[in-house]
Each structure stands twice: as C-alpha cells, then as structure tokens.
N, C-alpha and C positions, 0 to 999 in steps of 0.2 A: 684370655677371655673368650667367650662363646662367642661366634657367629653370632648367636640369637642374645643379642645384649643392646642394652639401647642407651642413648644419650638422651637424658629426660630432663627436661626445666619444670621450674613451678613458679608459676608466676603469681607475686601474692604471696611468697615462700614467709615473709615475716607476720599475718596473720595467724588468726586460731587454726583455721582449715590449712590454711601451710601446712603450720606446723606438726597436724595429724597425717596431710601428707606425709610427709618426710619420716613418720614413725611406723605409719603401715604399707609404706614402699619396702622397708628395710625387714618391717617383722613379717610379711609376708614374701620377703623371700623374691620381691620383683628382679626381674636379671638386667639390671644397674651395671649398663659400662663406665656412666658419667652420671652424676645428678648434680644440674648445673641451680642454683637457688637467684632466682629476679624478684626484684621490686621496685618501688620509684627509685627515683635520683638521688631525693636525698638518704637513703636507706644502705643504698649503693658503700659497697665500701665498709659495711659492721660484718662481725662474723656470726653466724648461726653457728649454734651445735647442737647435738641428739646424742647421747648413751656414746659417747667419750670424743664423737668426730664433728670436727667442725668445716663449716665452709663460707666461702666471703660471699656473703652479696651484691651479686652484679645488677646493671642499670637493665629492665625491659627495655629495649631497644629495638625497632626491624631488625638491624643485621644479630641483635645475639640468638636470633633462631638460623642462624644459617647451617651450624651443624647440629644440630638437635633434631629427631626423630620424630619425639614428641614432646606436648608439652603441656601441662594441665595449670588452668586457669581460673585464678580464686582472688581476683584483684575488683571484682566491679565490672558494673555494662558497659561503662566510658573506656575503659583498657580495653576491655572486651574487641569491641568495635573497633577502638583504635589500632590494637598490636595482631587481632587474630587473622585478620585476611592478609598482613605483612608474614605471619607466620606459614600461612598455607602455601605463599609465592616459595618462598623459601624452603618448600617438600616436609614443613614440619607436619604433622599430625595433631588436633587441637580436644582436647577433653575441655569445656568451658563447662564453669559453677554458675556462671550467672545466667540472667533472663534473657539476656541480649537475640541472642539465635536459636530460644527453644520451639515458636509457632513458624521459622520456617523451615516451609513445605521441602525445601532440598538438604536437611540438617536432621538425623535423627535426633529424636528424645529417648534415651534407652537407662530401661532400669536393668541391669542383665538375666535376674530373677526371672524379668516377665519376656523383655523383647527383644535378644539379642541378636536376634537375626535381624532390626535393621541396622548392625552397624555393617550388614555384608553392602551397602549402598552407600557409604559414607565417602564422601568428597573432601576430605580431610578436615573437619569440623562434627564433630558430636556432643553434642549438649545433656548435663545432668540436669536433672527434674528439680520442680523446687524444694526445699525439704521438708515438709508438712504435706505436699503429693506423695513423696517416696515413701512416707510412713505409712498413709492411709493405703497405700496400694498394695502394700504389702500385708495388711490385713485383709484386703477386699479381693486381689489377683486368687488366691486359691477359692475363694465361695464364689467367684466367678465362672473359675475352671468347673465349678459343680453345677450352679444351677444358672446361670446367664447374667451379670450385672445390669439392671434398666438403669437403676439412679441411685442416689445416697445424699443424705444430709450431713454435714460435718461440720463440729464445732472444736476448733482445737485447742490447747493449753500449751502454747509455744513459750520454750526458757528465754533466758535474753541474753543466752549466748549464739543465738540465730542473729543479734542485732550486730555482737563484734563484744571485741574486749570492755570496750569503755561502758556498753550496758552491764557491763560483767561487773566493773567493779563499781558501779551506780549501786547494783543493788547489793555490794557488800558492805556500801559507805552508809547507806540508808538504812541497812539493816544495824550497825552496830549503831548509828546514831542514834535510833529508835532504844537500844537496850540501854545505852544512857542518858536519855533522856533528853535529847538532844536531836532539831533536824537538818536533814542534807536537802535540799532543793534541788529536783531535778533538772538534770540539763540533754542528756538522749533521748529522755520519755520528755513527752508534754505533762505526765505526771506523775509523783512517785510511783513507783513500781513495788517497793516493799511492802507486804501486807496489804498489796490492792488487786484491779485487775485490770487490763485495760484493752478495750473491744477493738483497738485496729491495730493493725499491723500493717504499712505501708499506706502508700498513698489512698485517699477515698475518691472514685470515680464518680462522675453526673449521676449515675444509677445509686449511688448510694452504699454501694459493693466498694472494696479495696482491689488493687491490685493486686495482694495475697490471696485476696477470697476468691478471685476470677482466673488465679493460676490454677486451683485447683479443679474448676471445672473443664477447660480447656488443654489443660496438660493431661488429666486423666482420659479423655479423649482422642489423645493422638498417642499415646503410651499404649492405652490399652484397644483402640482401635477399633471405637465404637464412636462412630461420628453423631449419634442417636442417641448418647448419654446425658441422662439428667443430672444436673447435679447443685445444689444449694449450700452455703459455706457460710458461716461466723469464724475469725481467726479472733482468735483474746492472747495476749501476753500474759504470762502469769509470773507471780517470783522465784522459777526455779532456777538455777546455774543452768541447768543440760539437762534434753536430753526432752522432746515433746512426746505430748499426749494427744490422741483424737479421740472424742467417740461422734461414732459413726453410726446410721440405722439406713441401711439398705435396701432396696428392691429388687426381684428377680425375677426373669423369666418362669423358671422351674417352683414348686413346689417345695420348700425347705426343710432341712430335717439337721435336728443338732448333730446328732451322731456324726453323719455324714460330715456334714459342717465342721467336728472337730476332728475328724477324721484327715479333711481336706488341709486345713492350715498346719497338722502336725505332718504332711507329706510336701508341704510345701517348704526350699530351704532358706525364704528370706526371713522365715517366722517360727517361732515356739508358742504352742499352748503354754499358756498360765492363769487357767480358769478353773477355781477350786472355791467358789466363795463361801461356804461352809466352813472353809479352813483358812478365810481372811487371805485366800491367792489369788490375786491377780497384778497383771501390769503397773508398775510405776515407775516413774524417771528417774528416782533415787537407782533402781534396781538394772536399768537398763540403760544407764552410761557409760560408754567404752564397751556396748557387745555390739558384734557383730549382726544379731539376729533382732528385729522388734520382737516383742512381748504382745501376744493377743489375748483378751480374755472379756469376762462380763459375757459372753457370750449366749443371747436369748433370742425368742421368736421375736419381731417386732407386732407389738398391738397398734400397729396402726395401718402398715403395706400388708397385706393378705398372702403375699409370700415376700416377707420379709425376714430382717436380722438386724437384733442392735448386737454390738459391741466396741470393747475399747480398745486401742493400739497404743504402746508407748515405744519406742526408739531415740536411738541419739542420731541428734540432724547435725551434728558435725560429722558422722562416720555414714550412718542411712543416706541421709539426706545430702550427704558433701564428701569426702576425702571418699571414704570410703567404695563409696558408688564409682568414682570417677578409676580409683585404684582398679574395681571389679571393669569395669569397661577397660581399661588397657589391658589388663590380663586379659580380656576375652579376643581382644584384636591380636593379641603376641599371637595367641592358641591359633588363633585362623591366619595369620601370617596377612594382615592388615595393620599391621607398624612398620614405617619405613627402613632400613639400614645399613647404614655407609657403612 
C-alpha cells in the first residue's frame, strides 16, 4: 500500500450521510489503507456493508482515534464537542458535518469550490457548511466572481432526509396512508409533512428567525468572506425524499448581464446550467439526487435590486451539503499533504 494512504473513521458510519460516506470514499477512488466504521455503544458490534464488503462497527471512543489520520464526523454537536478535541489530542485530523465548530474563528468553514485555501490554516478540525448554505453558494459563488455579492434573499424547499431517516420514512408512511385513505400522525414533524409545507426548520430564536435561517446568513459570510453581507432567509420543509431547492434573488455590486451570468455558473465546477424554460428546463430534486454538481436555472434580472438576479438552485444535501463536501475537503488536504500518516 502507498505511503500516501490513510486510516480514515467515520463517525456516524450507521446514518444516511455514513452511509454515502462510505459509497463515495470507495467510488471516488480515496486512497483507503483502513476505513475504520464508529458509532454509539449500542450500534457497536453490527456489521455494515457496501457493494459486497463489509465492516463491524466499533464504539466512538477517545482512544479509537488513536491510529487514524483522519476522521469525518456525521453523528450530532453532542459527539461533535464531546469526541472531536479527544480526536485532535490524538494527531487525528477532523472533517465535522455538524454545527458545533463552524462560527469558530480558529476552525475553517470550507466549501472546496470556493475556499480552499483556508484549509492551508487548519488546526486539525475543519467544519462542512450547512447544507442549504452549500447549495445556495454554489449558485451564488460564480455571480459573485462576476459582479460582487452585497446580499440575497433565500427561501428554501428542504427534503426530509436533511432531518435523518425517521423523517424519511414519516413521509413514506403518511403518504401511503393518505392513498388509502387512512392517517399516520406525526411524530418528527409537529405536523404532517405529506402534502403540506412547513415554515421551520430547526429551532426559532427570540428574533423570530431559526437556527437554519441564521446559518445561512453567517456561514455565508465567513465561507465567502464578506463580513458586510446582507442576507434574509425562510427555510420551509417540503415532501420531498432528497435532495433541496432554494430560490434566491441577489444583489450586486456590478451591473448584471445574463449572458455573462450564465456564462459564469457554466465555468464554475460546483454547478451546471439547467435554464431553458421554453423547453420546461430547469432544476428539480427529482433530477439532481446523487449528482455531484447543483442544478442552477430560472435565471432572470431581479425587478426589485437595480443590479440584481433571481434564480433557483436544486442539489442533494446528503452529497453538496454533507458526505460529499466532507469527501472533497479530504481529497484536497491528501493533495496539499495536510493529512497526517503513520
């Protein structure tokens, strides 16, 4: 095995995001000496598999980072905080999913699209953005590169497999209820979720804002590096399986011009044009679950900011938003030889 091979954990290995973990470690080819699979206690001990190999699940512990390099983190802020500074003692390297360490100032927030150069400053802890920030950004990072980002309004259409499995199969139980005529009572949502909508997503602050709708204006700010960014948010759940929606309506320093505009997001590589609405094309989450690139489209002047732009973004926030993003940040540390190895 290479020199350049690593001993990689995943903590959280038996979730959603685990578990895409573990699918685009292998399908992209990461150089895997070990992939060791953690989660609680009692999880400890069942065996995972993927496309014919399998592996036991061990207990997250302090010492199981002892030989592991690195280790990416999709278990919750409580793990977060509790196992990630035991892992850094330990020379491990940390990719964390959750919220726990993305506003601090010694931690970058990197999407690799846009900022990859702060992971050249990382202290053994690198935090992935939230995943309705990583979508929107990846719409908004190239018409940034073009005419300046000042602010943007976002309202988003989050699946409810951002919540975990158990929204997952709430709204499969709700839905077949409903075609027999029959209801499920919800118990993840405060309210059904099939055939409805519903305006929060995480907790509601004194201000009246969520804690989702306040990541997105503070994460996009230290992502994109504009401590002067406006920004206003609605997060809504909707009944999709995978895979969110935003539309967005921007403001800019510059002058805007569409061409330009689809010029910039088709050179940009976290994203693809899909703006053809004469021909019924644009973004949807049906279409953009399991790719790698958001979907950007709708793309028009805004009649409201005088150099503005609406448009809409659809990505999957288990791959953009989570597995995915965290995968792209270790591959960019292998590259700059910012991964530890015994």
């Amino acid at each position: 095995m290479s020199a350049q091979s690593y001993r990689l954990g995943i903590v959280g290995a038996t979730g959603a995001v685990g578990q895409e973990l573990i699918r685009l470690l292998h399908e992209r080819n990461f150089p895997l000496r070990e992939l060791v699979l953690l989660a609680s206690a009692r999880s400890a001990g069942k065996q995972q598999t993927w496309n014919g190999k399998s592996w036991t699940i061990q207990e997250a512990t302090p010492d199981a980072f002892k030989n592991l390099d690195v280790a990416i983190f999709s278990a919750g802020g409580a793990t977060s905080e509790r196992l990630i500074p035991e892992a850094v003692k330990r020379g491990c390297v940390v990719i964390d999913n959750s919220s726990f360490f993305r506003m601090d100032p010694k931690v970058p927030l990197v999407i690799p699209d846009i900022n990859p150069h702060a992971l050249d400053a990382h202290q053994g802890i690198i935090s992935n953005p939230n995943c309705s920030t990583a979508i929107a950004l990846m719409g908004l990072q190239p018409l940034h590169r073009a005419f300046g980002l000042k602010g943007f309004f976002a309202a988003t259409y989050q699946a409810v497999s951002g919540t975990g499995a158990q929204a997952i199969q709430e709204l499969d139980a709700q839905t077949r209820a409903w075609a027999e005529g029959r209801t499920s009572p919800p118990s993840v949502y405060p309210h059904p979720i099939a055939f409805n909508l519903i305006p929060h997503v995480d907790k509601f602050l004194d201000t009246g804002y969520t804690k989702e709708e306040m990541k997105m204006l503070h994460e996009s700010k230290k992502i994109l590096e504009l401590p002067a960014l406006r920004v206003t948010c609605t997060c809504v759940r909707v009944p999709v399986f995978r895979a969110h929606s935003i539309a967005l309506s921007a403001e800019f320093e510059r002058p805007v011009d569409l061409a330009k505009a689809r010029a910039a997001i088709q050179g940009f590589p976290g994203a693809e044009l899909c703006d053809d609405p004469a021909k019924n094309i644009y973004p949807m989450p049906i279409d953009y679950t399991g790719k790698h690139r958001c979907g950007v489209g709708r793309l028009r002047k805004d009649t409201y900011f005088e150099n503005g732009l609406s448009l809409w973004v659809s990505g999957d926030q288990l791959w953009r938003g989570a597995a995915l993003n965290a995968v792209e940040i270790a591959e960019v540390l292998h590259q700059r030889g910012k991964l530890r190895v015994n």
